[in-house]
Structure formats: structure tokens, C-alpha cells
N, C-alpha and C positions, 0 to 999 in steps of 0.2 A: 360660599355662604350667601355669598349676593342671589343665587339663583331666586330665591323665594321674593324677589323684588317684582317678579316676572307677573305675582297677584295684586291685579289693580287694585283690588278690597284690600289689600294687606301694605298694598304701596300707602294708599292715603292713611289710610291709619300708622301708619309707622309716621308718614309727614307731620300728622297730627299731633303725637306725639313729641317730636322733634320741636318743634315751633314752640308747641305750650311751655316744654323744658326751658330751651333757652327766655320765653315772657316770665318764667318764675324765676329763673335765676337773675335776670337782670333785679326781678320784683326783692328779692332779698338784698342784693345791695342798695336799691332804693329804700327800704324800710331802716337797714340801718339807719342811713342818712337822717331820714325822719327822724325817728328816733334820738338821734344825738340834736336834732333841732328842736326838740317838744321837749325831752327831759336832760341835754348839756351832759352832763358830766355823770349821769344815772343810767345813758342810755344800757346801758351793758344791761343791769338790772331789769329795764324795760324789753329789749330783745333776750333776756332770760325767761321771763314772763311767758314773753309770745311763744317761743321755744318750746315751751310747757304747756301752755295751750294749747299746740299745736299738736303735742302728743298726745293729748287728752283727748281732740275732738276724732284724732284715727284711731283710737282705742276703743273711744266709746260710740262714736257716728258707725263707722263701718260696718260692726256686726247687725245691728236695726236696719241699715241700706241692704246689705248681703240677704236678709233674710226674706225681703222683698222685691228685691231686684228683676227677678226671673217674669212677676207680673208685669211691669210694666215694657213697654216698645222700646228696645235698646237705643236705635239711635236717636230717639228723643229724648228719652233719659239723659245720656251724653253730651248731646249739644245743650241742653238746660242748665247742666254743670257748669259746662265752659262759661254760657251766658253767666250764670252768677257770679263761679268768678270774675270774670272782666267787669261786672259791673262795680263789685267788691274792690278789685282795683282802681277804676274811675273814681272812686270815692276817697281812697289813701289819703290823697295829695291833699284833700280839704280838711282834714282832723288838724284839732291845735290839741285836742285831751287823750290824754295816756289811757283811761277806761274807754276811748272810742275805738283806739287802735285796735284794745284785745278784744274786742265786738267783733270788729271785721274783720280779725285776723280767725278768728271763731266760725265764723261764717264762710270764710274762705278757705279755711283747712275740713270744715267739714264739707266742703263741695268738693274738693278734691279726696275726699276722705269716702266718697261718694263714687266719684268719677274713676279712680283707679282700678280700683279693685274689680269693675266692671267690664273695664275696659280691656284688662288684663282677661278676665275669663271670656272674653269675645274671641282671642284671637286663636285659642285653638280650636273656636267654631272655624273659624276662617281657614286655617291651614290643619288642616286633620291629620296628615300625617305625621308620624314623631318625628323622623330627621327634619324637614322641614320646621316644624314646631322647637326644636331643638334650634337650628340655626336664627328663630327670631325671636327666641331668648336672648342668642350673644347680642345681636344687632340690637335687642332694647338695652341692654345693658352697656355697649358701644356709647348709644342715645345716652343714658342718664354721666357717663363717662365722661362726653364729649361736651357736657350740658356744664360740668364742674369747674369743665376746660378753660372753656369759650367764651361762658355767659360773665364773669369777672371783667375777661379780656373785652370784650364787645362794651359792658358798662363802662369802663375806664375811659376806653379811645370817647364815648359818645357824653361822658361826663366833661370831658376838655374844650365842648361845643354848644352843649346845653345843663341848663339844671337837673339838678335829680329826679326833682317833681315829672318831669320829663321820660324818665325814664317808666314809670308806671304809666306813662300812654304806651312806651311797647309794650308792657306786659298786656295791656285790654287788646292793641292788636293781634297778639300772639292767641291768646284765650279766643277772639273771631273768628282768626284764619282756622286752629282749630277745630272749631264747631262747622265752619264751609267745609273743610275735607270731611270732617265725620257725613255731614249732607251731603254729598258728590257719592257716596258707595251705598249700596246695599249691605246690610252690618245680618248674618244669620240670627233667627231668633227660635232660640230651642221649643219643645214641645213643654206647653206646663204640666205639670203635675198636678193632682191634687193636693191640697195642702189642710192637714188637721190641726186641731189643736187652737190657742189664742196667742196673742202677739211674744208670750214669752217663749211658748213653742217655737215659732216663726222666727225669730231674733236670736236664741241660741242654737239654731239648727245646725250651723255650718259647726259652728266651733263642737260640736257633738260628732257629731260626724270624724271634723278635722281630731281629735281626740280616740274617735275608736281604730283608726287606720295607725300601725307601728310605725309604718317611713314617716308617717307626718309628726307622730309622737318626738321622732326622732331629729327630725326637721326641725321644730320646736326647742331643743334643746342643742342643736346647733347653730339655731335664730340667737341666742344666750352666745355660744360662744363670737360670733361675726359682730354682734353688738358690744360685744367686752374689746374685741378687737379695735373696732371701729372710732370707738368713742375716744379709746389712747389716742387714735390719730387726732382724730375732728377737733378732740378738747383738747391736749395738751402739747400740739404739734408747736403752735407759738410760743407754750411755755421755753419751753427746751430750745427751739430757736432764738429766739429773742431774750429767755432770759439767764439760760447757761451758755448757749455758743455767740451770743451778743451778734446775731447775725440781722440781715435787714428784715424788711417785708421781702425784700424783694426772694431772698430767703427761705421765705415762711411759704410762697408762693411755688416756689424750687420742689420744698420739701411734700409737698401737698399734689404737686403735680406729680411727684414719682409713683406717690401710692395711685391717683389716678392713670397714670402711664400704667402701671404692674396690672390692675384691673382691665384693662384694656387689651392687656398683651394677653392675658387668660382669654377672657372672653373672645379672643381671635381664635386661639385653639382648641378652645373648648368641645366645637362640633366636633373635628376628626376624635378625639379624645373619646367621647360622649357613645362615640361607633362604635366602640372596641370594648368600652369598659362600663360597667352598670354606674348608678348617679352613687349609689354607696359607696363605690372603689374609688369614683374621686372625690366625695365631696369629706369623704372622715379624715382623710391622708391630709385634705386641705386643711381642715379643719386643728390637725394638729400641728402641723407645719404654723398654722401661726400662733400658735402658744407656744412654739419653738420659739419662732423668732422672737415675741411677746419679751422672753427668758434674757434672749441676746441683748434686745433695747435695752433692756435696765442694766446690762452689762456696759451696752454703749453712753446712757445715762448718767449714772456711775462717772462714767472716765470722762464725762462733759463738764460734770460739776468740780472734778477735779481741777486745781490748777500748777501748772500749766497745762491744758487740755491738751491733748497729742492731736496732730494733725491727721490721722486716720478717723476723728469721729465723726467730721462730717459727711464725709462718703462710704464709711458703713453708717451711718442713720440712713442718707439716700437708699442704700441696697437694703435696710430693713423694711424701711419704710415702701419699697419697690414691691418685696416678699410681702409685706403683707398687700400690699392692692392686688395681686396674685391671688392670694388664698382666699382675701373678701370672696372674688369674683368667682373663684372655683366654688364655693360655698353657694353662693346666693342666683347665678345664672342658673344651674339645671332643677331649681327648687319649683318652677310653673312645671317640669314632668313631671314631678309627685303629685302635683295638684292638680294637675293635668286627668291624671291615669287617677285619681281618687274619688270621680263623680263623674256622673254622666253630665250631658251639656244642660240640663235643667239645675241643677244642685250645682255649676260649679261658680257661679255667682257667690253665692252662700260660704263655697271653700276659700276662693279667692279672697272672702271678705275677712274671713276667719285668719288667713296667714297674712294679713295685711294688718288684723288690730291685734293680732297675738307678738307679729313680729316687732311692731313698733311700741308695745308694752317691752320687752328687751330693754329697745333704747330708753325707755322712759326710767330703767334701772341705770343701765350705764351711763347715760349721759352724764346724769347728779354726783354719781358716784366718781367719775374720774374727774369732775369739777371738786368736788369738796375735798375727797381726799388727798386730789392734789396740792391740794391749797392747805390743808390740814398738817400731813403727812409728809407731803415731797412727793417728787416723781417718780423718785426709784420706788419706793414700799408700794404706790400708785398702779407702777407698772405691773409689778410683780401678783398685786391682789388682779390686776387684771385677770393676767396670763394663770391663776388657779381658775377663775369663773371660765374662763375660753377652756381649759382642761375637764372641767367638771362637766362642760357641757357637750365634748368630746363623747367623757365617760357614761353620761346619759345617753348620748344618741348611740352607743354601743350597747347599751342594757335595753333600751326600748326599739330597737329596728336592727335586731340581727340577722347575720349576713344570711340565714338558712329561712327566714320568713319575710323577706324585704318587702313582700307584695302581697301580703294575707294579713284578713283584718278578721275578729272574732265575727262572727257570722252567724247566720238562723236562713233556714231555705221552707220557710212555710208554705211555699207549694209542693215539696215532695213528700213522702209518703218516710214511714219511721223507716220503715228495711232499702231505703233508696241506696244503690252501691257508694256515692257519694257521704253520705250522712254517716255509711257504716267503717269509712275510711278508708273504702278501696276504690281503683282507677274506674273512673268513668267514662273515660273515651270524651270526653267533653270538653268546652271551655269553665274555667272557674269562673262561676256567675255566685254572687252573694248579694246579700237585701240587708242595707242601715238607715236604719228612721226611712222606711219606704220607697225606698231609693235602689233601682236597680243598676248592679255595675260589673264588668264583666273585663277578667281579666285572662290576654292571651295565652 
């Protein structure tokens, strides 16, 4: 998997990536902090806010960047990003007002709301081949993995030496060194297209596009099931630690690190895997495997709340909680080859951008939902409405991307003639070349 290290374009950028991870991860625990120091005992409520903001500005920033992206010079674009953030960062430390934070917190998700989804569709300019492009799918997914890991662990040790405020100076140098590696390589810059239409053309192109192609339909409603999943953990890992097994932080840390561990350990196998078998054979088995387990947690919930609690619940939650960082990863690593194989390099800015605010509209579902209704409801009925939506969105990605058309999108071939053998549904000796919103693409 390391071989693709061997492209110095692809080295810096992967470092690039790596650095900025760990400046935002620290950036989050420094924001809490804030936080608890501007609004005391509200802060939850205020990093709710921001949380929300946050999905709002990749929902809605993305697809308007996506659908302009392609005009401008990539790796300027990119390093202007980083520059914003880091300056957004720089700024943190000096807010005392709760409407300041969600300004900059605004500003700084829509730059990164910006920056990803671009960056992401850079790199199968860079590495063209699929195995290789296959392999630095896991490695970004290792990166955001390692980022969950580390960046915690890194704040803590550097909280015991200095203040917090502190800590959003690594974030601005992280967001720097970024922008120097993106300047150190030559970044490919596709051929533009022409482009018709007014800005509403232009800004929902991708997501038009992402919409006419079945895998990605399908994609889309497996985005649904990884977010129903996800959000059990993310929200209500603490509950269920702390507040039925009475366990520490230290705990909560435990339990959180296994689903990152299980993610990690997919994403290691994923390439051989990925060789052998199409992304639909692993990613729907994934996908149902964790509304399996989804079923078991609230089995294991269940016997938490109970008392005396059996001593078996805390090491099967560890192993569900493992299963599901597995299934996340199998799910969500081979999803840049559907996006990949679903545009040419002009358009795939545009697609990228498209399953970047499609898929974080998901969490923008699930988050709320396993927040309130945990808290409404309980955990168990919580878990359970989960593991239906993670089901249902199984059972969509099997209705809209079946197994016999995985790679055909409705189509129109306006330069051949009405009696062409293709048109008339017989073999053409040819590759399958098809045209969506003027976009030529052509599959092996």
C-alpha cells in the first residue's frame, strides 16, 4: 500500500493533508475549551451550535465551490484555503462573544468546505491508475483515523505545559505547513470545458450529474446508512459509558478508540480486498453488517442498563463498537472510485463537491436525531431507530445500484446517428462512452 508514496506529488499532498488533520483536531479541543470559558456551564449548547453550523456551511458552501472549482488554478485555490483558515484560527483565541465564534467558525467550515472536496478530486489527477488510487483512498482514510487517534492525545500531553489559547497557534501552523507542501508540487490541472447556463446551472451541476449515475444514487443512500451508524457512536458513546456502565473518560476514550482501531484495520485491507472483488460486493455486505451489529448494541444496551450489569458488556461493546469502525471504513474508503469512474477530470470537482454536501447532509439528519432521541427516548429504542435508517438505506442502495448495472447511467449519444449498433442495443465492439449535462465519460 505504501508503494504510491514513491509520487512526490502524491507524497506532499498526503503530508499536507496529515498536518492540517492533526491543526484541526487539536483546533477542536481548543474550541471546546473556549467555549466552556465564554459561555461556563452552556458551553455544550454553544459547541451544539457550532456543530450545526458546521454542517450547514458543507452543505450549502460546497456545491457553489464544486461548481466553480475547475475555473480556477488549483493549487492556488488550495493554498488560499489553508491561508484562511489559519488566519480564522489566529483569530479564536481573541473572541469573548458566542455570536463571534459562530462567524469564524462559518468561515472556517466553509473554507474547508472549500478545500476538501477539491482536494480530494486532485488526487486521482495525480495517481491515475485505480489500484494505486484504490491504495490512497485507505492511506487518506488511515490519515483521518490516525487524526481521531493522536490529535486528543497530542492536545492533552501539550495542555499540561501550556494554555489552550495555545493550542490554536498549532492549528495556524498546521494550516501553513499545509499550504508549503501544497506549493512544493506541481498539483494537475484538467482541461476546462465549456460551461452553459447561469450560476444555478453551474452550482447544481455536480449534484445532477451525482443523481443520474445508479452507484452514486446508491452511494447516497448508503451515505444514510454510515451516518445512522456513525452518529450511535460519535453521540451516544458517553452516554452508555458514563452513564450506564459508570465508566471513566478514560473509558469513553477506550471505547472510541476501538471503533477508530476497527476503521483502521478495514482500511489496511481494503486494497487486496478491493482486487478481487467490485466496491458493490464490499461495500453493501458492509453496509449491512452494521445494522447487524447496530441490532446487537441495543442487545448489549439493554443488559448495561440492567442491574446488576454482567460483566461481558463491556468487552462485547468494545467488539461492537470494533465491528462497527470496520463497516464505517469498508463503506466509506472505496466511495472516491465511484466518484472517481463517474467524471472525467474536468466535472470531477463538481462530483466530489456533490458527495461531500450530500453526504454531510446525512449527518446533519443523524447527528439531532440520536442526540434528542436519546435523550427523549433512551438508548435502546435510539439504537434500534438507528439500525432501521442504516437498513433502509441498505435497502435503497440495492433498489437504485443493482448488481447487473453497477456502471450505467441513463444516457443520450447525440453524436451518433439513430440506427448506430450501440443505440439499437447491439455490441459495438467499443468502449461504453456516454454524455450527462455535456460531460463526456467513458467506461472500460
Amino acid at each position: 500500500m505504501l508503494s504510491v508514496l514513491a509520487n512526490r506529488t502524491y507524497r506532499h499532498l498526503l503530508a499536507a493533508q496529515v498536518i492540517a488533520l492533526i491543526g484541526t483536531g487539536m483546533m477542536t479541543v481548543a474550541l471546546g475549551l473556549l467555549a466552556y470559558k465564554i459561555a461556563g456551564d452552556k458551553a455544550g449548547a454553544v459547541l451544539g451550535t457550532a456543530l450545526a453550523i458546521k454542517m450547514i456551511a458543507y452543505v450549502g458552501v460546497a456545491p457553489v465551490v464544486g461548481g466553480f472549482a475547475n475555473f480556477l488554478p488549483r493549487r492556488a485555490f488550495l493554498v488560499s484555503m489553508d491561508i484562511t483558515r489559519a488566519a480564522v484560527a489566529l483569530a479564536l483565541p481573541f473572541v469573548d462573544q458566542v455570536w463571534q465564534v459562530y462567524v469564524l467558525i462559518f468561515v472556517l467550515q466553509s473554507a474547508s468546505a472549500a478545500f476538501t472536496p477539491t482536494f480530494q478530486a486532485t488526487i486521482p489527477d495525480v495517481l491515475p491508475r485505480e489500484s494505486e488510487y484504490t491504495r490512497a483512498l485507505s492511506l487518506s482514510r488511515l490519515a483521518y483515523d490516525m487524526e481521531s487517534l493522536l490529535s486528543p492525545m497530542l492536545a492533552a500531553v501539550l495542555l499540561t505545559i501550556i494554555t489552550f489559547n495555545w493550542l490554536f497557534l498549532g492549528t495556524v501552523v498546521g494550516f501553513f505547513c499545509s499550504a508549503a507542501l501544497v506549493l512544493s508540487v506541481t498539483i494537475p490541472q484538467p482541461q476546462t470545458t465549456e460551461r452553459k447556463g447561469g450560476i444555478y446551472e453551474n452550482t447544481t451541476r455536480g449534484i445532477r450529474i451525482y443523481l443520474a449515475a445508479p452507484c452514486l444514487r446508491g452511494l447516497l443512500a448508503l451515505n444514510l446508512s454510515v451516518a445512522a451508524a456513525g452518529a450511535m457512536v460519535i453521540v451516544n458513546t458517553v452516554i452508555i459509558v458514563r452513564g450506564l456502565l459508570s465508566g471513566t473518560d478514560t473509558d469513553v476514550a477506550i471505547a472510541l478508540a476501538c471503533f477508530g482501531g476497527g476503521s483502521m484495520a478495514a482500511a489496511l485491507m481494503l486494497p487486496r480486498l478491493l482486487d478481487r472483488f467490485s466496491d458493490r460486493a464490499v461495500m453493501l455486505p458492509a453496509a449491512t453488517a452494521l445494522g447487524i451489529t447496530l441490532l446487537g448494541s441495543a442487545a448489549i444496551v439493554s443488559a448495561a442498563d440492567s442491574r446488576p450489569a454482567s460483566n461481558l458488556v463491556w468487552p462485547a461493546l468494545l467488539l461492537a463498537w470494533t465491528l462497527l469502525g470496520i463497516g464505517y471504513s469498508a463503506v466509506m474508503t472505496p466511495s472516491g472510485r465511484l466518484l472517481r469512474r463517474s467524471a472525467q477530470p474536468a466535472g470531477r470537482p463538481a462530483v466530489f463537491a456533490a458527495q461531500f454536501a450530500l453526504s454531510h447532509a446525512c449527518w446533519l439528519v443523524t447527528y439531532p436525531l440520536a442526540g434528542w432521541l436519546g435523550s427523549s427516548a433512551g438508548v435502546v429504542p435510539t439504537t434500534l431507530v438507528l439500525a432501521a435508517i442504516t437498513f433502509g438505506g441498505v435497502l435503497l442502495a440495492c433498489r437504485f445500484w443493482p448488481a447487473t448495472h453497477s456502471d450505467v447511467v441513463p444516457h443520450r449519444h447525440p453524436e451518433l446517428p439513430s440506427d448506430h449498433p450501440h443505440l439499437r442495443g447491439e455490441p459495438s465492439g467499443h468502449a461504453h462512452v456516454y454524455v450527462i449535462d455535456n460531460l463526456h465519460h467513458q467506461w472500460p
